[in-house]
TIKE-897247 format. One record per residue (C-alpha): residue in three letters; x, y, z; residue number from 1. Coordinates in steps of 0.2 Angstrom, whole numbers, plus 2048, in hexadecimal, padded with zeros to 3 digits. Layout:
residues N
(ALA, (X, Y, Z), NUM)
...
end
This chain:
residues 377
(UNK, (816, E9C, DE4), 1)
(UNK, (822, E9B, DF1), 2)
(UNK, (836, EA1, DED), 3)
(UNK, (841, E94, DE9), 4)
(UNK, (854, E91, DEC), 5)
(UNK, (85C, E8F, DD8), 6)
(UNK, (86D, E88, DDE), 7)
(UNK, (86F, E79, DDA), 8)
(UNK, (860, E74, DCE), 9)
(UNK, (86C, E73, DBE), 10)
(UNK, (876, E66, DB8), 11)
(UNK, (884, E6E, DB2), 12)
(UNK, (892, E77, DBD), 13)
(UNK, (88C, E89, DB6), 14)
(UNK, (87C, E8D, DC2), 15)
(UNK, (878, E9C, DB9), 16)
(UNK, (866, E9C, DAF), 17)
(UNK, (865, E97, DA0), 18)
(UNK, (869, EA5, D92), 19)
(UNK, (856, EA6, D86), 20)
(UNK, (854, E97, D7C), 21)
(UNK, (85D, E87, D7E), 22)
(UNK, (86F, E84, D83), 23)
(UNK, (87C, E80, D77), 24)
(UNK, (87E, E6D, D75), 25)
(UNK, (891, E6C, D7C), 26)
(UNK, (885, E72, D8E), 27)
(UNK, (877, E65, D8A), 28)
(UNK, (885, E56, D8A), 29)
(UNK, (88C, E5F, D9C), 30)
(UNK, (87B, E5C, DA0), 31)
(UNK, (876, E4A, D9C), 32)
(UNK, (888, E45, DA0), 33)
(UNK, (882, E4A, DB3), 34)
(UNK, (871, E44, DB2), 35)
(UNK, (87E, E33, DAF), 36)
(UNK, (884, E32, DBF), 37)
(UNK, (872, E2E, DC4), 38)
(UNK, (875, E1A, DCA), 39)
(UNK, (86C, E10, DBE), 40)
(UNK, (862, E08, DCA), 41)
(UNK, (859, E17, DCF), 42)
(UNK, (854, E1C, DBD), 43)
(UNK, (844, E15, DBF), 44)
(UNK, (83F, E23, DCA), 45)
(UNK, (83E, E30, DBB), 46)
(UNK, (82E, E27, DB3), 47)
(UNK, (827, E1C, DC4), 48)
(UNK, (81D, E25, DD0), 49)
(UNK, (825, E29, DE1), 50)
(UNK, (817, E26, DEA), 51)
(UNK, (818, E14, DE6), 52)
(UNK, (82A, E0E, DE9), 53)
(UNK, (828, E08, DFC), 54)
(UNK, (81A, DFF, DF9), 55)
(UNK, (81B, DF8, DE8), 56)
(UNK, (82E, DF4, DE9), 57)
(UNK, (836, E03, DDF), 58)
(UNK, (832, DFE, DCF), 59)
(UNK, (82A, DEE, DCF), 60)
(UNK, (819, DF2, DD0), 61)
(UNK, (817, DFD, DC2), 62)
(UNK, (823, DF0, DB8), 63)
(UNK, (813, DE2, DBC), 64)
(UNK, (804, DEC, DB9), 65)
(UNK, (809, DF1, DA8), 66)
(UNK, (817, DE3, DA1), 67)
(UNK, (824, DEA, D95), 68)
(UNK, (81E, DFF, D9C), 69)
(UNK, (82F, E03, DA5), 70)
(UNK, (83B, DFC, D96), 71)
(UNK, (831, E07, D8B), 72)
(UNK, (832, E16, D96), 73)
(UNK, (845, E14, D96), 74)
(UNK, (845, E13, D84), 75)
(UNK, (83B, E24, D83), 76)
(UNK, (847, E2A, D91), 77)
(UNK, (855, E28, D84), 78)
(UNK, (850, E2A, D74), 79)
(UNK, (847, E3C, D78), 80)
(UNK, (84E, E42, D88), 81)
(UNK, (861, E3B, D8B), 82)
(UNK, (863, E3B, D77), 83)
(UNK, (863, E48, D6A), 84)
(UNK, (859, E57, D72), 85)
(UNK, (862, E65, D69), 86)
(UNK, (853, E6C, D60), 87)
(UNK, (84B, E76, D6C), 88)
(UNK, (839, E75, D63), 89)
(UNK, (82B, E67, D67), 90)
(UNK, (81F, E62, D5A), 91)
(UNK, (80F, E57, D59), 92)
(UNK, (81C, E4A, D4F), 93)
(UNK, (828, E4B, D5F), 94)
(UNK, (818, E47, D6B), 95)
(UNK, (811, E38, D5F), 96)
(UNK, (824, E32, D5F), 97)
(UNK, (825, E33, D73), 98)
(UNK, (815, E29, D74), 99)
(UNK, (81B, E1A, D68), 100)
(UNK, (82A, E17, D71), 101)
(UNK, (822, E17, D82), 102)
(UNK, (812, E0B, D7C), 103)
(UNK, (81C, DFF, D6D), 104)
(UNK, (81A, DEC, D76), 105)
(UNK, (813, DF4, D85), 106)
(UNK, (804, DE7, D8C), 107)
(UNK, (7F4, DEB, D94), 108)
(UNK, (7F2, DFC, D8B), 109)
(UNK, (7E1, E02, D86), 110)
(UNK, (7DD, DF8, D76), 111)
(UNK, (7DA, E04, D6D), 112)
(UNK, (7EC, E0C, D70), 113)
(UNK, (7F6, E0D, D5F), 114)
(UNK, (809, E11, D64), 115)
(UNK, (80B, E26, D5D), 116)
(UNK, (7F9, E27, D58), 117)
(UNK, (7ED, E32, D5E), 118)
(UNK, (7DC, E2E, D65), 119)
(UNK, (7CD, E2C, D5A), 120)
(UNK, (7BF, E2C, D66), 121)
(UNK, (7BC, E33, D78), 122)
(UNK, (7CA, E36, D83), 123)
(UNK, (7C8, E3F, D97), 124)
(UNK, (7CE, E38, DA8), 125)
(UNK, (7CB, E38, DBC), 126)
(UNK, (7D0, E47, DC6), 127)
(UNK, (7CC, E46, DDA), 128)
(UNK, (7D5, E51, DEA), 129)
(UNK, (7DA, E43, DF6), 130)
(UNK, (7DF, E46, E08), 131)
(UNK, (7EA, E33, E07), 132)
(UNK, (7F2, E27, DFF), 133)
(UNK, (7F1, E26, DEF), 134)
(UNK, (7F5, E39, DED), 135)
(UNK, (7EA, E45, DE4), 136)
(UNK, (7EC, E49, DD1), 137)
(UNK, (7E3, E58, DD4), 138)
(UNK, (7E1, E69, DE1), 139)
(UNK, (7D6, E77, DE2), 140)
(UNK, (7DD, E84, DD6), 141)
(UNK, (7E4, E77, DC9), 142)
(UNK, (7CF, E73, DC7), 143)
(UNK, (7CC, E85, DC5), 144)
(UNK, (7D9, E87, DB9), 145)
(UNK, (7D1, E75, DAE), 146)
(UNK, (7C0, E7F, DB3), 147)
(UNK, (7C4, E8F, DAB), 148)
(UNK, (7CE, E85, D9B), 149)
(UNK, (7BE, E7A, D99), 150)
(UNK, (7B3, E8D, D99), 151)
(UNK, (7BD, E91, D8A), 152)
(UNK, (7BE, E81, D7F), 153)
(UNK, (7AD, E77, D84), 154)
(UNK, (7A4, E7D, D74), 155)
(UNK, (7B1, E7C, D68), 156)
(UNK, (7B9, E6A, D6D), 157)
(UNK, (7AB, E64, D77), 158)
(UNK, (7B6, E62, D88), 159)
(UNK, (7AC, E61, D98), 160)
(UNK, (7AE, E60, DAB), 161)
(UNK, (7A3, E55, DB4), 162)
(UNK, (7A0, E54, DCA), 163)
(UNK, (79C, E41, DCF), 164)
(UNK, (79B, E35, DDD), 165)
(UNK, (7AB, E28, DDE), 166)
(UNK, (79C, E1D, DDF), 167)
(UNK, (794, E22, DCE), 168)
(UNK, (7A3, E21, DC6), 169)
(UNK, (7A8, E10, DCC), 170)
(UNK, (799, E09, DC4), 171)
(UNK, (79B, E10, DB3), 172)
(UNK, (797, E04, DA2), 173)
(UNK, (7A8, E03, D9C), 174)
(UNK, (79E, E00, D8A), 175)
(UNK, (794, E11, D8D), 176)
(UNK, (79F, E1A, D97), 177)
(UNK, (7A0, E29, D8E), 178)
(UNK, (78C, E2B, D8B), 179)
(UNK, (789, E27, D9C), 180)
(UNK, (796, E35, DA1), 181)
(UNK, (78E, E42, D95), 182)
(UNK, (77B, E3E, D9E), 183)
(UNK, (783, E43, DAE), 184)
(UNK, (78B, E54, DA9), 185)
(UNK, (788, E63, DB3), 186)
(UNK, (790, E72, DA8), 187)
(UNK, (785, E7F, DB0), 188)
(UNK, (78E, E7D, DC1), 189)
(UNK, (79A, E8A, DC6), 190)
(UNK, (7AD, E84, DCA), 191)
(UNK, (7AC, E88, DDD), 192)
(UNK, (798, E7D, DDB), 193)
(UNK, (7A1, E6F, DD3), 194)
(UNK, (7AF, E71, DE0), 195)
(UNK, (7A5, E72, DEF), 196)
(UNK, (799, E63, DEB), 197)
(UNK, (7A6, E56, DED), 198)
(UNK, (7AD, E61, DFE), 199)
(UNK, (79C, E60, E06), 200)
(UNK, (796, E50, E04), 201)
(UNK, (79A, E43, E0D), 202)
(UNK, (79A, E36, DFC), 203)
(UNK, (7AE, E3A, DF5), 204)
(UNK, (7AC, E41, DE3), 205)
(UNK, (7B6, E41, DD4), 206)
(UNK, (7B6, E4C, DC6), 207)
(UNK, (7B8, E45, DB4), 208)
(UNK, (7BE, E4F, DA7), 209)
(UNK, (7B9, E4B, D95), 210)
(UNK, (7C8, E54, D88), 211)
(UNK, (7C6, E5A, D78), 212)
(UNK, (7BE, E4E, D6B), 213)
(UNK, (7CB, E44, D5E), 214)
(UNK, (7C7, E50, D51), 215)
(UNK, (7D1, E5F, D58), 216)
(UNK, (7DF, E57, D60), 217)
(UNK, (7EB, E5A, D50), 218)
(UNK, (7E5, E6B, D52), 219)
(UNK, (7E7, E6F, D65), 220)
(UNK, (7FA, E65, D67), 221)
(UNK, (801, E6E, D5A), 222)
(UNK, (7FB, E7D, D61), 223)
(UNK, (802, E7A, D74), 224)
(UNK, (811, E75, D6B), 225)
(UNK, (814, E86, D62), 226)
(UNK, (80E, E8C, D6F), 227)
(UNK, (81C, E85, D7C), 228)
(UNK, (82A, E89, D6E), 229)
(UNK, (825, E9B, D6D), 230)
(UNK, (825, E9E, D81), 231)
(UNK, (834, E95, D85), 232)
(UNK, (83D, EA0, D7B), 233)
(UNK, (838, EB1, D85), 234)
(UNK, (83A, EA6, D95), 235)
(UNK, (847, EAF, D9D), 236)
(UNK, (84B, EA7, DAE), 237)
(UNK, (849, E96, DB7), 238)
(UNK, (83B, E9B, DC0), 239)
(UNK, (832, E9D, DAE), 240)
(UNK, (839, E8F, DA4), 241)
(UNK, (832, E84, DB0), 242)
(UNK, (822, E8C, DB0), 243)
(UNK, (821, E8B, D9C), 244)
(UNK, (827, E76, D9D), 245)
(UNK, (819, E73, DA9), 246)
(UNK, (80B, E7D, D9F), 247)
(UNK, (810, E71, D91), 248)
(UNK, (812, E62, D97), 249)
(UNK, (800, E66, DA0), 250)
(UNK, (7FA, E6B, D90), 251)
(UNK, (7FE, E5B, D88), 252)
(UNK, (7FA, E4E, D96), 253)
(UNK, (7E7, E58, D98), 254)
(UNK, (7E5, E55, D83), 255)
(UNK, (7E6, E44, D86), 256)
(UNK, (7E9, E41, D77), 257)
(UNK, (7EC, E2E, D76), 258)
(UNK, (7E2, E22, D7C), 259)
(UNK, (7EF, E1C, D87), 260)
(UNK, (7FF, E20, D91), 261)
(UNK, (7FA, E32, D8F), 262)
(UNK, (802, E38, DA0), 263)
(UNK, (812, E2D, D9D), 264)
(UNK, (815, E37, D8B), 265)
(UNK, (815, E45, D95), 266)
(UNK, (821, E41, DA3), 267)
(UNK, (82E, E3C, D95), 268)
(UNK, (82B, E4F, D8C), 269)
(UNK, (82F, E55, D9D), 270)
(UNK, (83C, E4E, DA1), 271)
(UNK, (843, E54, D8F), 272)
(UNK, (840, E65, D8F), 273)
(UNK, (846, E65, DA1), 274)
(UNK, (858, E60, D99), 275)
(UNK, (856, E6A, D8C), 276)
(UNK, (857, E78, D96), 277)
(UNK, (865, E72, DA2), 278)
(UNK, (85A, E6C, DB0), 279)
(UNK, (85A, E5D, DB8), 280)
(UNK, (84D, E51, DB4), 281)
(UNK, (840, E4E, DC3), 282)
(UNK, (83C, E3E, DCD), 283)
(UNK, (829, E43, DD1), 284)
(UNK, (821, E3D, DDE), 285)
(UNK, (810, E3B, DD7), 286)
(UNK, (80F, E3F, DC3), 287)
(UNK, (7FD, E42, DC2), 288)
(UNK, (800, E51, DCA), 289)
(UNK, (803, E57, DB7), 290)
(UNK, (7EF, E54, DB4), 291)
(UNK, (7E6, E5E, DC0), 292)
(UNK, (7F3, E69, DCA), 293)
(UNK, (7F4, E7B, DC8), 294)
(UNK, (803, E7F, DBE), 295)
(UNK, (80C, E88, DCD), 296)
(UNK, (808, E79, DD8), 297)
(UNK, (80F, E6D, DC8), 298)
(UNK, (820, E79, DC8), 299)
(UNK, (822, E79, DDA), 300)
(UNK, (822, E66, DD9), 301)
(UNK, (830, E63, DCB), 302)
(UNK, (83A, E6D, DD4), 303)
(UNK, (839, E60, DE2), 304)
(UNK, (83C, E54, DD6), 305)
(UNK, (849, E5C, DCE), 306)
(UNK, (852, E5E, DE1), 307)
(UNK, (84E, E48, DE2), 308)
(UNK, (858, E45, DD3), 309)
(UNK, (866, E52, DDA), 310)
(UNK, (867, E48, DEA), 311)
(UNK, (865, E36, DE1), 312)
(UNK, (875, E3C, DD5), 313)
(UNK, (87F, E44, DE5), 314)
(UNK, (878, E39, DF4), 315)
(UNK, (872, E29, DEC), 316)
(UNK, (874, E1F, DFD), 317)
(UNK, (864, E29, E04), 318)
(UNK, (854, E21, E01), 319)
(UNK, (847, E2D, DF5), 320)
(UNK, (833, E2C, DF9), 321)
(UNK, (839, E20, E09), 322)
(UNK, (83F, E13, DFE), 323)
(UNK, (851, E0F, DF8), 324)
(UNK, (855, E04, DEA), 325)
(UNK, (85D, DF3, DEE), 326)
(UNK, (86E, DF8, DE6), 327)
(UNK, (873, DE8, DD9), 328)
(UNK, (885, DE6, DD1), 329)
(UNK, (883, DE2, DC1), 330)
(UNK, (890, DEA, DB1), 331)
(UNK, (88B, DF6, DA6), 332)
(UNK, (88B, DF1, D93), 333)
(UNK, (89B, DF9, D8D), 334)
(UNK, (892, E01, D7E), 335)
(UNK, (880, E04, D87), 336)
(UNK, (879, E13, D8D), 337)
(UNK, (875, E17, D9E), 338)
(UNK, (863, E12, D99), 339)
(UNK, (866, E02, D92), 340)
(UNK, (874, DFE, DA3), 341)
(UNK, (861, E02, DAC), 342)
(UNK, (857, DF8, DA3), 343)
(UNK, (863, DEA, DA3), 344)
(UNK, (863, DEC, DB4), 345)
(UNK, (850, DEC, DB9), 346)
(UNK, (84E, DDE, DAD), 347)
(UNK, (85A, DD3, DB7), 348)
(UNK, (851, DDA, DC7), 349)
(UNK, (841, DD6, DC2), 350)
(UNK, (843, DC6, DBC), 351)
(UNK, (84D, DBF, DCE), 352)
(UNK, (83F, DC7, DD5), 353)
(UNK, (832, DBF, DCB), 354)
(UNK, (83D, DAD, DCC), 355)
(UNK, (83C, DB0, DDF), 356)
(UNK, (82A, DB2, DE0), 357)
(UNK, (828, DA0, DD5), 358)
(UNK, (833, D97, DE2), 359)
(UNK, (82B, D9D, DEE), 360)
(UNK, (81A, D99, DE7), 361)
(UNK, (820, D89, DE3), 362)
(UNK, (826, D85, DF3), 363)
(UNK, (815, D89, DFB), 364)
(UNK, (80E, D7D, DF0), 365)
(UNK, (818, D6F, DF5), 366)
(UNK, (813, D71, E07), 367)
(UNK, (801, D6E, E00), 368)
(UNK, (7F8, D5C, E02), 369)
(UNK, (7FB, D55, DEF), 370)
(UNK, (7EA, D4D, DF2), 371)
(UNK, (7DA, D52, DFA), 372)
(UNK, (7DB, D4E, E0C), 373)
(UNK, (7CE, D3D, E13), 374)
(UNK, (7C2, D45, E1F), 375)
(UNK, (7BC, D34, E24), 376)
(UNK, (7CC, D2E, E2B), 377)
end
């Protein structure tokens, strides 16, 4: 991993690591009081995909695609990152508690998501290298790493990595998918075979990885929980917190543990154990990094994002990911958070936004012909 500059990367006014364990409270408030001066508008940026700002309009597409997503991010945002995040410990409760507030009256969810619940059937997802737009969600030595993960656990929780075509998996039964998946599986492969295939082909490949069955999920999150709880205490300077947040949150996202919004439960752990040990939280520019990066590639990249949120708090005219926010005055509630002022905010945003697209649409139409035009005449 390649050295990088600590200056700068903590909220408060003391740059000096972190002492082991977690700050004092009185330095988590100096923290989030910071983290305040982000402009509301911009707040988005902490759950939305950089990669999408330009051309989906900040947050706009991502608010479409999935109706009520972004409010319940910001309500996940304040409840367990900007509120109480004096225990330094997570837990399995903490993680079903981050997941209800980021899917309760969320639309177009997986139906059989139940808000704080964990999955009761299959679960796995899509990792694939791209050279383009969209970015990639996964590189060479993250696979490896899932590879050598999936060596150890495919016997015992029935986990499983399989090379196929984009076309293959295009056409899979949505009502079979995961039989139809398991008839495919290539486990005798090697890692740099399974690697290879898709790099010398001409047909693009994707790999699927199916995660551990329902049964052991329980098991395994507690596990990477007390896991994280005991290794953030003997993490002793930046460079190594960061490393132990980004195993974890890694850990988490690849259990996929819900049946849904698995990646976005994950973003709001990272964003509350950044704070928690009094670093900024990060504006990524592509969040499924978390999936199938290595975790020195994962690190490298919330530090970037960390260095996005410092310049959006200390430069907020420059535009982040080519895009800048079209600025809006509107007051804050005198009793809201920073949150709620955001969510007030995109609210209004989107709903001009969406009441200009109707007139517009409207307009359009009464251009048309009202009746069917006589081709006789």
């Amino acid at each position: 991993m390649s050295s990088w500059d600590w200056d700068g990367m903590f909220p408060s006014s003391d740059k000096t690591p972190v002492p082991i364990g977690v700050p004092a409270a009185s330095d988590l408030q100096a923290s989030i009081d910071d983290i305040k001066m982000i402009p509301p508008q911009e707040l988005y940026r902490l759950i939305v995909d950089g990669q999408f700002h330009k051309e989906q309009k900040g947050w706009l597409g991502y608010a479409k695609r999935e109706p009520n997503c972004l409010p319940a991010c910001f309500n996940a945002l304040e409840l367990f990152a900007f509120g109480d995040i004096t225990d330094p410990s997570i837990s399995v409760e903490l993680v079903k508690n981050i997941h209800k507030s980021t899917t309760e009256n969320v639309k177009q969810l997986n139906p059989h998501t139940k808000p704080g619940e964990l999955r009761l059937s299959h679960g796995g997802y899509f990792l694939e290298e791209r050279q383009f737009y969209p970015a990639s969600n996964m590189n060479k030595e993250g696979f490896l790493e899932l590879y050598k993960k999936n060596n150890d656990e495919s016997a015992q929780y029935g986990t499983c990595i399989i090379s196929m075509t984009k076309q293959d998996a295009l056409h899979l039964s949505s009502t079979s998918f995961y039989e139809q998946v398991e008839a495919m599986e290539n486990s005798t492969a090697s890692a740099e075979e399974l690697w290879e295939t898709g790099k010398d082909s001409l047909i693009p490949h994707v790999i699927f990885y199916r995660a551990p069955r329902a049964e052991h999920l329980n098991t395994l999150l507690d596990h990477v929980c007390q896991q994280y709880n005991t290794d953030i205490k003997s993490a002793t300077t930046p460079e190594d917190k960061l490393k132990t947040i980004a195993t974890v949150v890694q850990q988490v996202a690849r259990l996929h543990a819900f049946p849904d919004a698995n990646l976005r439960t994950s973003l709001i752990l990272l964003q509350r154990l950044l704070l928690q040990n009094n670093f900024f939280p990060s504006m990524l520019y592509n969040p499924f990094y978390i999936l199938g990066y290595s975790v020195d590639t994962l690190v490298d990249e919330i530090k970037k994002g960390i260095n996005n949120t410092k310049t959006m708090i200390h430069h907020p005219e420059q535009p982040l990911y080519d895009y800048k926010t079209v600025r809006l005055s509107i007051p804050a509630p005198p009793s809201g958070t920073v949150f709620t002022t955001a969510q007030q905010l995109l609210y209004d945003t989107i709903e001009k936004f969406y009441l200009a697209q109707d007139k517009l649409h409207q307009g359009i139409q009464s251009l048309k012909p009202s009746t069917t035009p006589n081709l006789n005449k």
